[in-house]
C-alpha positions in Angstrom: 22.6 13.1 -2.5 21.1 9.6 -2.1 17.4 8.9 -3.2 16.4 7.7 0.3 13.6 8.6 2.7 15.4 10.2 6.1 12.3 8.6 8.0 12.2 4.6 7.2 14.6 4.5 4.9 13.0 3.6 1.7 15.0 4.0 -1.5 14.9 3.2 -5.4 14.4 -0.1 -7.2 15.6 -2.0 -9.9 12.9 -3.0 -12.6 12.8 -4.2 -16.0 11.3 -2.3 -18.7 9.6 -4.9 -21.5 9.5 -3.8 -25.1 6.4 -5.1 -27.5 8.9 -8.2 -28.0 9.5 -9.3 -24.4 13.0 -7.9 -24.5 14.3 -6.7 -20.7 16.2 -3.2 -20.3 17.0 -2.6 -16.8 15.3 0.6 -15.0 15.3 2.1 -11.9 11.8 2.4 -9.9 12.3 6.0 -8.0 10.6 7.0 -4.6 8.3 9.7 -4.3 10.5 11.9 -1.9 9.5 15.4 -1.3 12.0 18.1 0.9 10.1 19.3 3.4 10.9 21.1 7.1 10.2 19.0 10.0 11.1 20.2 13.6 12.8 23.2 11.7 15.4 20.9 10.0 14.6 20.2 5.8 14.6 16.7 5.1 13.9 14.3 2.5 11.1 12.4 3.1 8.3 9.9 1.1 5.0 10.9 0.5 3.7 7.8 2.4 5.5 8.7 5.4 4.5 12.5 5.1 0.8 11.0 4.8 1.4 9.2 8.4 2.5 12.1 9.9 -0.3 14.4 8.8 -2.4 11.5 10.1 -0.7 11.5 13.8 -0.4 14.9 13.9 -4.6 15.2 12.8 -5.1 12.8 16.1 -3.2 15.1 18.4 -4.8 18.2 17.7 -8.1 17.8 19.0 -6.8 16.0 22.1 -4.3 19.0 22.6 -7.4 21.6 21.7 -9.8 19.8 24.3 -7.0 19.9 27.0 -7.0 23.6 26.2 -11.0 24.4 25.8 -11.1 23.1 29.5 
């Protein structure tokens, strides 16, 4: 199972770690990804991407509930 956001495809990487004498060890930067159900399939998806879909889905719902109310 890759490391990689189902939605734009952001994945993990490589860093270098510095000791107190400047020494470089190679390390690997990992993406926030959370598993979450979207359109009743679970994905994995970033938290940055799951933040722009709250916001779009936030900017539907009162169009949608004003459509309704009339």
């Amino acid at each position: 199972m890759a490391r990689v956001c189902e939605k734009c495809g952001r994945g993990t990487v490589s860093g270098v770690s510095r000791s107190h004498s400047n020494i470089a060890s190679k390390r690997r930067l990992y993406i926030n990804l959370q598993t979450k159900k979207i359109d009743g399939r679970r994905t994995k998806i970033c938290t940055s991407c799951l933040k722009t879909l709250a916001k779009k889905q936030m900017a539907v719902k009162p169009a949608q509930e004003a459509v309704s109310a009339a």
